[in-house]
Kinemage of the C-alpha trace (Angstrom):
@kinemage 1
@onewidth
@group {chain A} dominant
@subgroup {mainchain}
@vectorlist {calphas} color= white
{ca unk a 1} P 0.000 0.000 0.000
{ca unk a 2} L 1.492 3.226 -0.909
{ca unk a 3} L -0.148 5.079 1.786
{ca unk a 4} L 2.093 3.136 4.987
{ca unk a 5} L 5.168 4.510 2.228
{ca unk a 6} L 4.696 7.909 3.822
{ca unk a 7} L 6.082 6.674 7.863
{ca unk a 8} L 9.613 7.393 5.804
{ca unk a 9} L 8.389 11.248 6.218
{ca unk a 10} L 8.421 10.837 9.745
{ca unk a 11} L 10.452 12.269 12.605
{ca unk a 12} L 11.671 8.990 13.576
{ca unk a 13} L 14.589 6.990 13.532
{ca unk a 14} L 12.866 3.432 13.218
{ca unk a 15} L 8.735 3.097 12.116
{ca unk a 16} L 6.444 0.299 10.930
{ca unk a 17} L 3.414 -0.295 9.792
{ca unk a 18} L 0.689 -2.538 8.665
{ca unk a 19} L -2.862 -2.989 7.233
{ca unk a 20} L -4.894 -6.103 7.996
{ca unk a 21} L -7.974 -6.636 6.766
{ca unk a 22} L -11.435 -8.164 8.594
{ca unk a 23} L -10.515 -11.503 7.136
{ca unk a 24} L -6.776 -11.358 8.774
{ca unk a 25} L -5.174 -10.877 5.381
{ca unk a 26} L -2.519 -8.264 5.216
{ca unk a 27} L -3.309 -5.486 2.813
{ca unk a 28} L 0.128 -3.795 3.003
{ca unk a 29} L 3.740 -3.173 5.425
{ca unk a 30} L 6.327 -0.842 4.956
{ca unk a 31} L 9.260 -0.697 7.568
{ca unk a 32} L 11.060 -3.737 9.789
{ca unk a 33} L 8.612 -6.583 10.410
{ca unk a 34} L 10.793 -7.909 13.573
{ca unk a 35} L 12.228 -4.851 15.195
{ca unk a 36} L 11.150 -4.790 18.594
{ca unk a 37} L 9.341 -1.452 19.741
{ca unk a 38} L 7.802 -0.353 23.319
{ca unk a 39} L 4.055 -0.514 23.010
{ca unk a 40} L 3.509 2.054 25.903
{ca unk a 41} L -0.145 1.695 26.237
{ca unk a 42} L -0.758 0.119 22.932
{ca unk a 43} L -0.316 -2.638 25.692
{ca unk a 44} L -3.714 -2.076 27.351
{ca unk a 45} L -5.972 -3.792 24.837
{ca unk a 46} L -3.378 -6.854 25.442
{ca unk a 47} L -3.791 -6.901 28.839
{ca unk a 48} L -7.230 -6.755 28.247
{ca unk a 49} L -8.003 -9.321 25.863
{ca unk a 50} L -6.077 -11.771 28.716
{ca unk a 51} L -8.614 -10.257 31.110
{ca unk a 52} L -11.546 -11.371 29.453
{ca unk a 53} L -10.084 -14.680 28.847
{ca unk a 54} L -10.139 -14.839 32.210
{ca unk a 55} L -13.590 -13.727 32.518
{ca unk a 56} L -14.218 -16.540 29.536
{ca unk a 57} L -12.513 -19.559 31.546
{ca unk a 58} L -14.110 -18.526 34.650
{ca unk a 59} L -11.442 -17.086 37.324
{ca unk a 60} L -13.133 -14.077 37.455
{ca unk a 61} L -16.132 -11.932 36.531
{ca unk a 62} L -16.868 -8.795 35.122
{ca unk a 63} L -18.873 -7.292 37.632
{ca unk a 64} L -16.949 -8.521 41.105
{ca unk a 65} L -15.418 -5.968 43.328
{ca unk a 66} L -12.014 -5.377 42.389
{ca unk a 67} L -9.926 -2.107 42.727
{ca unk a 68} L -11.587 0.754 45.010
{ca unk a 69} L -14.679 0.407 46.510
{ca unk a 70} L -17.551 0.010 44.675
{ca unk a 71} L -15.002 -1.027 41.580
{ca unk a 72} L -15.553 -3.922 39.776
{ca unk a 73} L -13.466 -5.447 36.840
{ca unk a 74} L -16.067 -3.871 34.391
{ca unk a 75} L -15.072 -0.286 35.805
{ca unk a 76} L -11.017 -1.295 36.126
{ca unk a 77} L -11.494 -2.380 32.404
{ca unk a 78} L -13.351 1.141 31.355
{ca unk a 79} L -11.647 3.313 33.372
{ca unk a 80} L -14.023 4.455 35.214
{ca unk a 81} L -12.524 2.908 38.799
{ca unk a 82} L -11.982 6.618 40.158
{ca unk a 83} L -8.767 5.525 40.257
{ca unk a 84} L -6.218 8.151 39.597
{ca unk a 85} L -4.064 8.046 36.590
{ca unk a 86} L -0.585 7.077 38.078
{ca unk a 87} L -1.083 6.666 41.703
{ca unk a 88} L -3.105 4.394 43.538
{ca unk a 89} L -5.517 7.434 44.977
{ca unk a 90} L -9.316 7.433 44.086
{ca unk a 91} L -10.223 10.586 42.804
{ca unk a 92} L -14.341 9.931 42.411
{ca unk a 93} L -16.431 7.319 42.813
{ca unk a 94} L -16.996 4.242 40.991
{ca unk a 95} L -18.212 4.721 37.969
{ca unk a 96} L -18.980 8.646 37.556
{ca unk a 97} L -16.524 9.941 35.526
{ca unk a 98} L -13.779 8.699 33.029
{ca unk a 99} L -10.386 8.566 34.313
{ca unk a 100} L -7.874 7.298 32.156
{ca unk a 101} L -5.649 5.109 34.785
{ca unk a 102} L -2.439 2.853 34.393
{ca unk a 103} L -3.114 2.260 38.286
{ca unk a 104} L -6.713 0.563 37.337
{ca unk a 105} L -4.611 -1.698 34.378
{ca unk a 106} L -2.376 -2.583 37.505
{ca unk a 107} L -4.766 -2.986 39.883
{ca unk a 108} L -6.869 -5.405 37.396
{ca unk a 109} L -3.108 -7.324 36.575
{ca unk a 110} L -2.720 -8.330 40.166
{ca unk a 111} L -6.155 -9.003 40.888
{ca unk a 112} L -5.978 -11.764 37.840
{ca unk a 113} L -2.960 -12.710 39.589
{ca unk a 114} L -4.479 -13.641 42.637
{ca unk a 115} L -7.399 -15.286 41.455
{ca unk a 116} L -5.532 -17.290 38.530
{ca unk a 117} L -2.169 -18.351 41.098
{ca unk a 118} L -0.395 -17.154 37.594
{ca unk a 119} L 1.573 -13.812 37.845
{ca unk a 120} L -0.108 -11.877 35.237
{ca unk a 121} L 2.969 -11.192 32.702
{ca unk a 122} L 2.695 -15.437 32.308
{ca unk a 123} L -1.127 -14.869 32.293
{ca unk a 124} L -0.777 -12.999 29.232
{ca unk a 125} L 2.186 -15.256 27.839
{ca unk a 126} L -0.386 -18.196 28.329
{ca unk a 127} L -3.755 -16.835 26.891
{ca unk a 128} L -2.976 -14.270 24.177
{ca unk a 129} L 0.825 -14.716 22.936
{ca unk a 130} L 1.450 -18.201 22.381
{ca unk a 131} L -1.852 -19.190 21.008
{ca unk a 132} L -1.487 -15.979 18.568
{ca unk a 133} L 2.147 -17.237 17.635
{ca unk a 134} L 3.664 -14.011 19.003
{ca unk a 135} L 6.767 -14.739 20.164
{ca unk a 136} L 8.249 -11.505 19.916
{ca unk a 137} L 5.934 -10.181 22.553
{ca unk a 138} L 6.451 -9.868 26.083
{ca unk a 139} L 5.106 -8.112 29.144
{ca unk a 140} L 8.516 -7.266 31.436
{ca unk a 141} L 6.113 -5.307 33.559
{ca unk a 142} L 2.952 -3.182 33.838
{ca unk a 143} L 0.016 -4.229 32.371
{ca unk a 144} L -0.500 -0.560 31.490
{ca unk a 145} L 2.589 0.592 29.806
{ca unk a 146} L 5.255 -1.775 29.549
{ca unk a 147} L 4.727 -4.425 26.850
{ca unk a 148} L 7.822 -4.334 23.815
{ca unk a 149} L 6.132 -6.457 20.490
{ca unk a 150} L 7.190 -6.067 17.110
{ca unk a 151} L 5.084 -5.024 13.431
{ca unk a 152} L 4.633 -9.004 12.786
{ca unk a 153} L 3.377 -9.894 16.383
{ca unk a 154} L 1.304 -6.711 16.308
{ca unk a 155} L -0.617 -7.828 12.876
{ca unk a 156} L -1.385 -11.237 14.077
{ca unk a 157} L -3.336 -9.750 17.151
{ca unk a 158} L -5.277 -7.381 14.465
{ca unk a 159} L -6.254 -9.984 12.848
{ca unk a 160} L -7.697 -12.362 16.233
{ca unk a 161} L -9.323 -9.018 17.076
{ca unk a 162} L -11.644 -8.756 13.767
{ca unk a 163} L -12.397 -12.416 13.889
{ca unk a 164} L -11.744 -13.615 17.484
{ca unk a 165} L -10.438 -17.172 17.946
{ca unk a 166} L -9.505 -16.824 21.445
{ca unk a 167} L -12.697 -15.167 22.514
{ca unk a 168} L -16.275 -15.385 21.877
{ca unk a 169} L -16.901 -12.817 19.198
{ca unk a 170} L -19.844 -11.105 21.501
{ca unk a 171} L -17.309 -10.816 24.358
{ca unk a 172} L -15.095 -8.696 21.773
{ca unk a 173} L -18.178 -7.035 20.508
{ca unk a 174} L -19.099 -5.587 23.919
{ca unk a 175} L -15.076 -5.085 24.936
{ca unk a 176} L -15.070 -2.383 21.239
{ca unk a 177} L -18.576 -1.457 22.404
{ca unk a 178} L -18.732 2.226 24.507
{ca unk a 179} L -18.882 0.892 28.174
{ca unk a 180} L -20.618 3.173 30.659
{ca unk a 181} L -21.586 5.638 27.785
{ca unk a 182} L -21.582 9.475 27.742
{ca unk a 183} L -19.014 9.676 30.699
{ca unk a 184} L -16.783 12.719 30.086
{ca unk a 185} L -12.906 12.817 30.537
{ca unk a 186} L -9.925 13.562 29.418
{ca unk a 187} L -8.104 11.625 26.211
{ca unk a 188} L -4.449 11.965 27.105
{ca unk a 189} L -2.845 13.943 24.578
{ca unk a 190} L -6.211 15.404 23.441
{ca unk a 191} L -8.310 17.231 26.127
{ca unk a 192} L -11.444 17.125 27.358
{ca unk a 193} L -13.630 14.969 25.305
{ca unk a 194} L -17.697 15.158 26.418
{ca unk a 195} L -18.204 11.696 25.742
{ca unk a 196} L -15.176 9.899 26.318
{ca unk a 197} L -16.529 6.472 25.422
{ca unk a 198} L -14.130 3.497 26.026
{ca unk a 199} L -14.802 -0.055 25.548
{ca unk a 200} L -13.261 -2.552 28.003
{ca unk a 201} L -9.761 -1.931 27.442
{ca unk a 202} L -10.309 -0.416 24.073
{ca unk a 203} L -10.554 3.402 23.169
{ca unk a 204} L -13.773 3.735 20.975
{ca unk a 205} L -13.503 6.735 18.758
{ca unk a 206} L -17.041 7.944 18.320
{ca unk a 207} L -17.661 12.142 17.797
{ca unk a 208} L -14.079 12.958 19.140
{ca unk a 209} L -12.445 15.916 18.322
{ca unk a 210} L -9.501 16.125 17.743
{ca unk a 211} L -8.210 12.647 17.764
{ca unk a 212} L -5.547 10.450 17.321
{ca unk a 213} L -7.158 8.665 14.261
{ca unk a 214} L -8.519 10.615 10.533
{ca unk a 215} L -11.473 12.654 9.805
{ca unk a 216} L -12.851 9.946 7.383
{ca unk a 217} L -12.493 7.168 10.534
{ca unk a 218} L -15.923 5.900 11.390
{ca unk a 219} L -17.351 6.377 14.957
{ca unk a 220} L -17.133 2.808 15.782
{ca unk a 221} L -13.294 2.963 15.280
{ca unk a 222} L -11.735 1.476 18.111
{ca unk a 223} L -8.016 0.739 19.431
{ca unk a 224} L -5.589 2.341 21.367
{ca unk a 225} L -2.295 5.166 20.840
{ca unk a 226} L 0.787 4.638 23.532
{ca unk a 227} L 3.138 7.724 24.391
{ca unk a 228} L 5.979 5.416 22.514
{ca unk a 229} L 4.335 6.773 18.995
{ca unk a 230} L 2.955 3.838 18.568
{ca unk a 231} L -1.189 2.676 17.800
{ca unk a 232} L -3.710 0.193 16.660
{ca unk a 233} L -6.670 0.820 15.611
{ca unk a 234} L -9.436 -1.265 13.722
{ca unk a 235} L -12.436 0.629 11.656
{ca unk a 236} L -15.485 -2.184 10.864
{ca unk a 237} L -16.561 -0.401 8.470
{ca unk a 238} L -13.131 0.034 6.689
{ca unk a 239} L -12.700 -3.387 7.476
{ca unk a 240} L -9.367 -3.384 8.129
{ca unk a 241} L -7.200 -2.251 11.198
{ca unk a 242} L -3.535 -0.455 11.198
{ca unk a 243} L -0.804 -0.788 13.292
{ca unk a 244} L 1.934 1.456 13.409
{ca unk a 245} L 5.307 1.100 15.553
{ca unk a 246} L 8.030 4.191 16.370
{ca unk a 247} L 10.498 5.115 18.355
{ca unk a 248} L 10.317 8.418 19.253
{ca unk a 249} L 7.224 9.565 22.180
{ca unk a 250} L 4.672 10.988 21.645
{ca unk a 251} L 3.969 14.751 20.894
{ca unk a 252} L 3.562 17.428 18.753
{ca unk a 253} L 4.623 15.261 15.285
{ca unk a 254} L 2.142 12.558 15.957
{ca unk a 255} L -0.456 14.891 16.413
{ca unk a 256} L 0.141 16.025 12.900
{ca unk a 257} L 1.169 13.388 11.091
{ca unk a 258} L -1.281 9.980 12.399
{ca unk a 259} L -4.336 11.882 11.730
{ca unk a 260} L -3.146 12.582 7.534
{ca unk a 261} L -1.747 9.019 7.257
{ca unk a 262} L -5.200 7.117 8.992
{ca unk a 263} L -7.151 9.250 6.127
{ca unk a 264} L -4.247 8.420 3.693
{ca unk a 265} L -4.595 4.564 4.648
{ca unk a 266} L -8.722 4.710 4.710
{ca unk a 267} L -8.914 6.455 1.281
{ca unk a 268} L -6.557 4.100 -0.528
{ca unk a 269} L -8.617 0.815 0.966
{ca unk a 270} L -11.555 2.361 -0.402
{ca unk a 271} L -9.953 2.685 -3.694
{ca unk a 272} L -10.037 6.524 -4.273
């Protein structure tokens, strides 16, 4: 695809991308297949698919207590704990507003933990990477923020995403669904966003403005950006997902540039 051509145009030392359609296909890469990148919080919707393959085999349940009071795994999984975003402080109660929170992802890691007798890094390992064949992927710590994966790992998740194996397909429906709907909050990087809908461990991209993704994505785009310059996202009715890996954080140049290449990307699937 000519479109993932224009990561060269980058700031970055080292990018990657790929296209994978509904069907797990891949439409198009450009860039190293194998070089391992840190995901940031591109590894949220990792941690989350083991989550609800824990929900799925039974060691826990979407709607127990877990995290603050009031909390359940639902609310850990939505961010909408009350649970600060870096600190293990409630700011509000379960459930009333949407704060994005790397302490609910770890919260909801060692809670698995404990109920599975499996530290949650193996958890992971277990459920999601070696059934998906993604041996480049590993979790050395937070289930927030710390997972390194590579372009090739990356695209086999897209694809299990768009037609779960691992799951039942309604459990990924609902988990790209919004979750607790027309909460406000903030979108790191982005502001204030009245709704901030999220999905259970996915960002769902609905009326927001601005956003990480392109004008032309639909509103039931879904995925995730990390503050390593990396995202996935996957747009049903595109159908087809992207995932593209760099190496430099977050900021002003991803602001400008992942919006243009998203519409770049759409446009040529649609054939215009």
């Amino acid at each position: 695809m000519d479109s993932l051509r224009t990561i060269e145009n980058w700031p970055v030392t080292t990018a990657a991308a790929a296209v994978v359609r509904a069907d797990g296909t891949v439409a198009g890469t450009h860039g190293p297949a194998d070089h391992r990148f840190a995901l940031a919080s591109v590894t949220k919707p990792l941690a989350a698919y083991a989550a609800l393959i824990a929900v799925e085999e039974g060691a826990i349940e979407l709607d127990e207590p877990a995290g603050p009071e009031g909390s359940t795994v639902r609310h850990l999984l939505a961010h909408t704990s009350g649970l600060a975003f870096d600190e293990h402080r409630t700011t509000a109660a379960a459930g009333a507003r949407r704060i994005y929170s790397n302490t609910g992802f770890e919260v909801l890691g060692d809670h698995i933990t404990r109920a599975t007798g499996i530290a949650f890094p193996e958890y992971l390992r277990q459920a999601v990477l070696v059934p998906l064949g993604m041996a480049a992927t590993d979790l050395p710590g937070s289930p927030a923020k710390d997972g390194v994966s590579t372009l090739a790992d990356l695209v086999r998740f897209a694809a299990e995403i768009q037609a779960p194996r691992l799951l039942d397909p309604r459990t990924v429906a609902e988990a790209t669904s919004p979750v607790f709907p027309g909460l406000p909050g903030v979108l790191p990087g982005y502001g204030n966003q009245k709704p901030n809908d999220w999905g259970l461990g996915f960002e769902i991209r609905d009326g927001k403005s601005p956003h990480w993704t392109g004008a032309s994505s639909s509103p039931r785009t879904f995925g995730h950006f990390g503050q390593a310059g990396t995202f996935l996202w996957v747009d049903p009715e595109a159908g087809a997902a992207c995932v593209a890996l760099a190496d430099r954080a977050f900021g002003p140049w991803a602001i400008e540039a992942w919006p243009p290449f998203t519409d770049a990307v759409l446009a040529e699937l649609r054939g215009n």
